[in-house]
N, C-alpha and C positions, 0 to 999 in steps of 0.2 A: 336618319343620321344627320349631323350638323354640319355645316360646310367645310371644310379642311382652309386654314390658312397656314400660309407658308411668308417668313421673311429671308429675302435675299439683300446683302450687304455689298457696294462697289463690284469689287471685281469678281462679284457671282452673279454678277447680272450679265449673263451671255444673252450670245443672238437666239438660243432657245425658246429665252424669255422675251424679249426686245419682239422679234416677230411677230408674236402672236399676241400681243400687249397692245401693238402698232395695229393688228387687225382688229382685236377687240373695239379699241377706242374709234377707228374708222367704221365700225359697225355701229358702235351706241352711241357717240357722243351725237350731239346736236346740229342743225343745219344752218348755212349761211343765213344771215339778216341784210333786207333788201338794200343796206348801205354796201356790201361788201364789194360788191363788183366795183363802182364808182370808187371806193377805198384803194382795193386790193389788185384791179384789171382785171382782164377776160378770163383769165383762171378759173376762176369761182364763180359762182351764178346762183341768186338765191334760191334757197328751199332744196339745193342740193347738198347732201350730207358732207360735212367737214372729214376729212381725212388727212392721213399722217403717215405718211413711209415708214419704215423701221430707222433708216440713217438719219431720218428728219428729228425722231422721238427720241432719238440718242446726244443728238446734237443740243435739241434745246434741253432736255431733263435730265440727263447721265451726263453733268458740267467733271472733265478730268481729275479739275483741282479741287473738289469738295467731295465728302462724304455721302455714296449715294443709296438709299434704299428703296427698295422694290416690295411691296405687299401685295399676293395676291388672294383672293378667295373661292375656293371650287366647290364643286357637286361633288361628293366625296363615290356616288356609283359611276356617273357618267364621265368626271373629270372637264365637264366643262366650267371655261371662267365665268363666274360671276360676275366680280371687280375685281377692282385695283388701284391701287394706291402708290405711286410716284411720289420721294421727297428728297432733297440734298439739304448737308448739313453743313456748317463751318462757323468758323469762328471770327468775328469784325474786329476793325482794329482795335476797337474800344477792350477786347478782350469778350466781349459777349458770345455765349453758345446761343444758333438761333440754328431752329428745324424748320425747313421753308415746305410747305405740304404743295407743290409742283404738278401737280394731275391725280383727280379721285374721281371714278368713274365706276358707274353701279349698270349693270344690264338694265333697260327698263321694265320688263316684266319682274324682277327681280329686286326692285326698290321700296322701300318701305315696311321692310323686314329687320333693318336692324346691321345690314352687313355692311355700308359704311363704318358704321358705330365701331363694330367688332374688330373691322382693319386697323382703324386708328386707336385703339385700344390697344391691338397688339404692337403696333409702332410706338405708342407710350409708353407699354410697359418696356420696350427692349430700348429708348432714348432714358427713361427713366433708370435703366439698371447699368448703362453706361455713363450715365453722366452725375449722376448723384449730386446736381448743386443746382440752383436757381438756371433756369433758358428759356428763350422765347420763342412761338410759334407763331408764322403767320405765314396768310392763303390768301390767293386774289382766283375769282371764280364767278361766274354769274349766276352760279346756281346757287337761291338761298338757300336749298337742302345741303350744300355742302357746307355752307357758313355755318349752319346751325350742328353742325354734327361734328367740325372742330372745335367750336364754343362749349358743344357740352360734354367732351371728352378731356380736353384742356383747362377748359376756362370752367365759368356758372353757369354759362347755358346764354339763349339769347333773348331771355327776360332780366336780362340783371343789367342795367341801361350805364349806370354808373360806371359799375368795374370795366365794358367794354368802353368808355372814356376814356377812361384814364390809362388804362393798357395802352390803347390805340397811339393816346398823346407821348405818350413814355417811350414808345418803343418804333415808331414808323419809321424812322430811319434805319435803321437796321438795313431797310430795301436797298439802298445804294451800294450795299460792299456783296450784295446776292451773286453767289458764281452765276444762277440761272439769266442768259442776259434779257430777257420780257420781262424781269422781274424786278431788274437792276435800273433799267431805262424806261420805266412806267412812271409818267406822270401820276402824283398823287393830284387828287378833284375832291372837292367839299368843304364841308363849315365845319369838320370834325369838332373844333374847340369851340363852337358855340351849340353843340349838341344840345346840352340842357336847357337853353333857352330859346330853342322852339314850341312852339304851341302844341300840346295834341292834336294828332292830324294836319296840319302843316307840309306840306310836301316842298323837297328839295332833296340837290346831291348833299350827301354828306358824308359817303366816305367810299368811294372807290376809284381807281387809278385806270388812266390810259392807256389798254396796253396794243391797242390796235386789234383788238381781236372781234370781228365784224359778226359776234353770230347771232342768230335770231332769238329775238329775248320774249317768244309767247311763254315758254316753257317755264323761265323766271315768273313773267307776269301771274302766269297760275298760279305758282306756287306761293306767291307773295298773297295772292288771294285767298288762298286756303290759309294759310299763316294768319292773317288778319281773322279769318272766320272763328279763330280758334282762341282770338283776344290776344294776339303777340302782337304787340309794336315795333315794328321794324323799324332798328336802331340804324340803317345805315343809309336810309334814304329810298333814291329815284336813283334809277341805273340806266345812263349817257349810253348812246349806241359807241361802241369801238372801248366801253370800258368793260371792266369786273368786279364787282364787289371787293374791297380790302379789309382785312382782321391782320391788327398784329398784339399778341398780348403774352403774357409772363407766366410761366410756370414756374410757384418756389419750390425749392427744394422741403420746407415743411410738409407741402402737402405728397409730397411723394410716397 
């Protein structure tokens, strides 16, 4: 049988879901990076897993004043969560609709199947049937499997070097009017606009923001490794300890 996904909208995002959303992600997401203590204080301690209360997870991703949704994915025998997908939505002053993707998070045994894809598909298609005009999406993450999996549900995918240019350059402000506040008060870091005119192979930051978030980046490294093995040129650079990878780019309403 296929996974069961289900989308929840604001105010059907209860403590039902919030709870076990908050254990999930304490359970899979990733562990501290040896800056964190020196960053963050005695709290944290590297190579111990990052965790999240429920009231913490509400706080920073279920922002009051914005438009919020919750994607999750299950075992449809056993009911357990696979992933999930956190996003808030709103509108900047400029008038622009922007879907900000806020936490995407896949079990590890359970990655490389296809079920990020599927979430954010179903979140497209239900921003796609409510908003019917041009809006833009963008994610700060250190994981390039999540960069690559909003790129290719969204955007062309993350061989198309260009189009993520120029999206990126059009559209990175947007960050500043973000209800989410890590996302609003993130330094952006890199040469974004001199993108093209690095050499192949070239290393440098080139597009990700400060958001203080100290976690251990073997997990990225790997996956950057595998990426390259596979002949993708990673469009966004070398990734600063306390940053995350940044994507911000346009979805028009033709291609809907």
């Amino acid at each position: 049988m296929e996974p069961y996904i289900e989308l929840f909208h604001s105010n059907r995002i209860l403590e039902e879901l919030i709870n076990p959303a908050a254990k999930f992600l304490s359970e899979t997401y990733g562990v501290w990076g040896h800056l964190a203590e020196e960053n963050m204080g005695g709290a944290v301690k590297q190579g111990f897993r990052i965790r999240i209360s429920p009231s913490l997870l509400k706080a920073k991703l279920l922002t009051p004043s914005a438009h919020n949704t919750y994607v999750r994915i299950t075992d449809p025998t056993t009911h357990t969560l696979l992933g999930n997908v956190f996003a808030t939505r709103w509108t900047t002053p400029e008038n622009a609709d922007v879907l900000w993707i806020t936490q995407l998070v896949v079990k590890k045994e359970d990655r490389n199947q296809g079920l990020a894809t599927q979430m954010l598909q179903a979140l497209k298609k239900s921003m796609d049937m409510e908003e019917k005009k041009d809006y833009k999406v963008g994610v700060l993450s250190s994981s390039p499997w999540t960069i690559c999996a909003v790129l290719s549900v969204f955007g062309l995918g993350v061989r198309i070097t260009g189009h993520i240019i120029h999206s990126m350059r059009e559209n990175v402000r947007v960050m500043e009017s973000c209800p989410a506040e890590y996302v609003r008060t993130a330094t952006h870091k890199g040469t974004l606009g001199r993108l093209l005119e690095r050499k192949r192979g070239e290393k440098g930051v080139v597009s990700c923001a400060d958001t203080g978030f100290w976690i251990d980046h073997v997990e990225p490294k790997e996956a950057l490794r595998v990426l390259e093995g596979k002949g993708v040129e990673w469009p966004f650079g070398v990734l600063w300890n306390g940053c995350e990878f940044l994507d911000v780019l346009e979805v028009r309403s033709w291609s809907l």
